[in-house]
C-alpha positions in Angstrom: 0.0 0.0 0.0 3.0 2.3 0.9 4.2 1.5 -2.5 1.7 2.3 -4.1 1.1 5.4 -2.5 4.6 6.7 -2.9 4.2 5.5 -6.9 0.9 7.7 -7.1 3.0 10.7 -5.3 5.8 10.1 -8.4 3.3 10.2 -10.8 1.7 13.6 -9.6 5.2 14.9 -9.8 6.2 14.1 -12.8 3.0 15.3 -14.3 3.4 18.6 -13.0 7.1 18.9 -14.3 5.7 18.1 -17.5 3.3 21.0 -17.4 0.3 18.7 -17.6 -1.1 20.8 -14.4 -1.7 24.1 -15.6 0.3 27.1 -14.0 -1.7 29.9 -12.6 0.3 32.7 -11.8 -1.4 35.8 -10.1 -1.1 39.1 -8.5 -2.7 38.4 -5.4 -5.1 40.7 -3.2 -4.0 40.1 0.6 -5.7 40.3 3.1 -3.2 41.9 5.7 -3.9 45.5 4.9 -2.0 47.1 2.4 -3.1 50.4 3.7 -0.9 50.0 6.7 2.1 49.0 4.9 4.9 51.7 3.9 5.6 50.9 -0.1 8.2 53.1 -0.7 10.5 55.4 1.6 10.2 59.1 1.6 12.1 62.0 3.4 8.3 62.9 5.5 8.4 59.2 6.5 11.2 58.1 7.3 14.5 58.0 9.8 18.0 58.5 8.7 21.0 56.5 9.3 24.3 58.6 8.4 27.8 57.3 9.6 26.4 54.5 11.3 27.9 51.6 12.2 25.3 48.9 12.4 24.8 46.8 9.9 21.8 47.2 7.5 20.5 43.8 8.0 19.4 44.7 11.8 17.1 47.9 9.8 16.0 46.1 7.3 13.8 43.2 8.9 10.0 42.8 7.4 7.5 43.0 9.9 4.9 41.4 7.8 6.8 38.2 7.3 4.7 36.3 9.6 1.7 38.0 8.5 2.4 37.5 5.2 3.3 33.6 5.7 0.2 33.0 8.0 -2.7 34.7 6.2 -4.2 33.5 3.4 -2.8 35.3 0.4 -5.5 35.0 -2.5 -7.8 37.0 -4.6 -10.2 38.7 -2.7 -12.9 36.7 -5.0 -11.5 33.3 -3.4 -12.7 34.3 0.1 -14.8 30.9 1.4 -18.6 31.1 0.8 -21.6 28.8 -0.2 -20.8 29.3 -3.9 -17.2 28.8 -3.7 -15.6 26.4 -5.9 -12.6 25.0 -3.9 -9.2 25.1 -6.1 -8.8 21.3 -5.0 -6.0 20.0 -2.5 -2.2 20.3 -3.1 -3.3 22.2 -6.1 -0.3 25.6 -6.3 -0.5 29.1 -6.9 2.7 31.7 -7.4 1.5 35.0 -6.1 3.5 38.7 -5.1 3.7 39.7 -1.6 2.8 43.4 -0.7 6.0 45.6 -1.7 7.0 46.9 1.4 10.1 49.7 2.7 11.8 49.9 6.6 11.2 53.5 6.1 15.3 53.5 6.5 17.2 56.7 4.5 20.7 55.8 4.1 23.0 58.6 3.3 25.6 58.4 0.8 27.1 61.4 0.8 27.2 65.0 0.5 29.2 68.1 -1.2 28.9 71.8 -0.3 30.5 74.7 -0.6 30.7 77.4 -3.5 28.4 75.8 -6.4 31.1 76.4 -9.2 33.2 74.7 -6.7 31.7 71.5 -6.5 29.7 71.3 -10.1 31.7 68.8 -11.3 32.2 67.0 -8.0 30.3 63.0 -7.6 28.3 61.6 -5.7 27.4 57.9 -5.2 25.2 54.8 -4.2 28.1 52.4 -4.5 26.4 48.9 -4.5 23.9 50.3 -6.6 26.7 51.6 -9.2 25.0 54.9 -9.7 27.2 57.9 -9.9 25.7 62.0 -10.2 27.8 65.1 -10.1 26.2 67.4 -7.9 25.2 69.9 -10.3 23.1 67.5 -12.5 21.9 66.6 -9.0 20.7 70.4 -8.0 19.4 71.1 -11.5 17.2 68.6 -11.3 15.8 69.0 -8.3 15.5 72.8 -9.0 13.9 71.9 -12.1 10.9 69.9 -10.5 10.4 71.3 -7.3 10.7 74.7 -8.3 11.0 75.1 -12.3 14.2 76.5 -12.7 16.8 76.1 -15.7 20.6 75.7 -14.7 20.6 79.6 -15.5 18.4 80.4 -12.5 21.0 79.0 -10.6 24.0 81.4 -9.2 27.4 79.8 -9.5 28.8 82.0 -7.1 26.7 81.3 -4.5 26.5 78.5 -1.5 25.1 75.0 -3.0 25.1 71.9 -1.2 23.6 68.3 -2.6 23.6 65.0 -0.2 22.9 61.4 -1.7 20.8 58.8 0.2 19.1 56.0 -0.6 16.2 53.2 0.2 15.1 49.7 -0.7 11.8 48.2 -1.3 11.0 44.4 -0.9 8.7 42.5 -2.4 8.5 38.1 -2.3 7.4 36.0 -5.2 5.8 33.1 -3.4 4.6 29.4 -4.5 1.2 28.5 -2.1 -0.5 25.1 -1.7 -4.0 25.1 -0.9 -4.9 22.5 2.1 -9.0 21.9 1.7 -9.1 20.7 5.1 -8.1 24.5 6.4 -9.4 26.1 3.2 -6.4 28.1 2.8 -3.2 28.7 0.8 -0.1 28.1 2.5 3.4 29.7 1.5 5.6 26.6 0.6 8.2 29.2 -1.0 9.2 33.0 -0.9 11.8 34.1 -3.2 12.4 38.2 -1.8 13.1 40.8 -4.5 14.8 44.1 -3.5 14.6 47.5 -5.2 16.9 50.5 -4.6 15.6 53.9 -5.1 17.4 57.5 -4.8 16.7 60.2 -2.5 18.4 63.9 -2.7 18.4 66.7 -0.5 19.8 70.0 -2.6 20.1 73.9 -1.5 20.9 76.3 -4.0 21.0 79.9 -4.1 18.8 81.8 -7.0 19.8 84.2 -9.8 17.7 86.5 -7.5 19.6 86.0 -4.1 17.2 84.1 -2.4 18.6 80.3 -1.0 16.0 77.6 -2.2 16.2 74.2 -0.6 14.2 70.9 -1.5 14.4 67.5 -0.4 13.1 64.8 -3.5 12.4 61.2 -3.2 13.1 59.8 -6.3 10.3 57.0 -6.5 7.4 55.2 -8.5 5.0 57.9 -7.3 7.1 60.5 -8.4 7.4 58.8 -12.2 10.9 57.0 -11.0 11.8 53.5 -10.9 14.5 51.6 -8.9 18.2 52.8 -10.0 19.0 49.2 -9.1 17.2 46.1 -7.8 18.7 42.2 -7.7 16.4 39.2 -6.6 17.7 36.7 -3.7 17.6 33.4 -5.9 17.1 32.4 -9.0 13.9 30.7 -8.7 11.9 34.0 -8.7 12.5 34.0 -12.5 11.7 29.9 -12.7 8.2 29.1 -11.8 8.7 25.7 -12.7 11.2 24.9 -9.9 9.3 26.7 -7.6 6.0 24.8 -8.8 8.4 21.7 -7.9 9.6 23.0 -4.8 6.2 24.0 -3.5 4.9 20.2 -4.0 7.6 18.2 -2.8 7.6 20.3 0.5 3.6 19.8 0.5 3.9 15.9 -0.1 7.0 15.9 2.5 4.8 17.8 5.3 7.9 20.1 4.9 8.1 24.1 6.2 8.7 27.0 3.7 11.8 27.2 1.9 12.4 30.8 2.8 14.6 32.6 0.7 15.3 36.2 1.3 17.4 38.9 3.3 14.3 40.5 5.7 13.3 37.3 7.2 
């Protein structure tokens, strides 16, 4: 009987290797609250780290992990009611966590002193490989927050530009529904993690007048990451992580976790 068993378990596998299951990826809809999750870091939410010391991994810890591994992660349509159509046990879903930020500013760097000065000067977000010379920095900050051309700007007088940056997380997760619980549990989270600029510039005006601006640099603002690297592989194989998610399922086996928040 044990035999058998283990042959029907086989079987199941192999199908699903050989795409006979079909894959249904989605953008889930979770029910932790996005509402009450920060997306994206900005200079009126946040807390900056400058010189410090400690690493980044003690800052950068999600605190929806357990949340996020606990709670049923579907579309809102597959909440439990007398018309629902259960998806069927074992059966596998890949689904997107909630993007989330630590709220964390890191700063880079910063230049100041006459503006003709330090034009030409750099600044730089090292392990993202993104280099600015502090007056492309100030121009364009001028540009959007205030709508000034580079000839608004006095060269003779004070200018100052610091660098920081952020990161955004996201997970790419394989779920196996158990019927018995009538939920989706995560079997395995790949974590993605997007870096985004931040700049705070002051600048003093053809007119005399200092002008100062800080600028987050983010989707909301019409920018994308400047740099963003995922923690394995398998977020860009759904097959393996189809695999993965049913051989940990069959095996009674916890979450193969993959990721540097949790």
């Amino acid at each position: 009987m044990k035999r058998t068993y283990r042959f029907i378990g086989v079987l199941i596998l192999i199908l699903y290797i050989v795409g006979i299951f079909k894959e249904q990826t989605i953008l889930g809809s979770p029910t932790i609250n996005k509402d009450e999750i920060l997306k994206y870091t900005t200079f009126d939410e946040s807390k900056i780290r400058e010189n410090d010391t400690v690493t980044k991994a003690v800052y950068e810890k999600n605190p929806y992990f357990n949340s996020i591994l606990n709670s049923r992660i579907v579309k809102n349509d597959s909440t439990v009611t007398p018309n629902y159509t259960d998806p069927g046990e074992g059966s596998i879903s890949i689904t997107y966590t909630p993007r989330w930020s630590s709220g964390i500013l890191y700063k880079d760097g910063e230049k100041d002193g006459i503006f003709s000065t330090i034009a030409e000067e750099l600044l730089s977000i090292g392990e993202a490989n993104y280099y600015v010379k502090v007056a492309s920095l100030i121009y364009e900050v001028a540009s959007i927050a205030f709508n000034l051309m580079p000839q608004d700007i006095a060269v003779t007088g004070y200018g100052k530009a610091a660098l920081y940056h952020s990161y955004s997380y996201y997970s790419k997760i394989a779920q196996v529904y158990y019927s018995s619980r009538k939920e989706w549990v995560t079997k395995v989270d790949v974590e993605r993690k997007e870096t985004y600029r931040h700049a705070l510039v002051s600048f003093t005006d053809k007119n005399g007048f200092t002008r100062t601006k800080s600028y987050d640099f983010i989707p909301a603002n019409g920018y994308g990451p400047i740099a963003s690297e995922v923690y394995s592989s398998y977020h860009w194989q759904d097959s393996i992580m189809y695999q993965e998610a049913y051989l940990r399922y069959l095996w009674s086996k916890p979450a193969l976790v993959l990721a540097w928040t949790h």
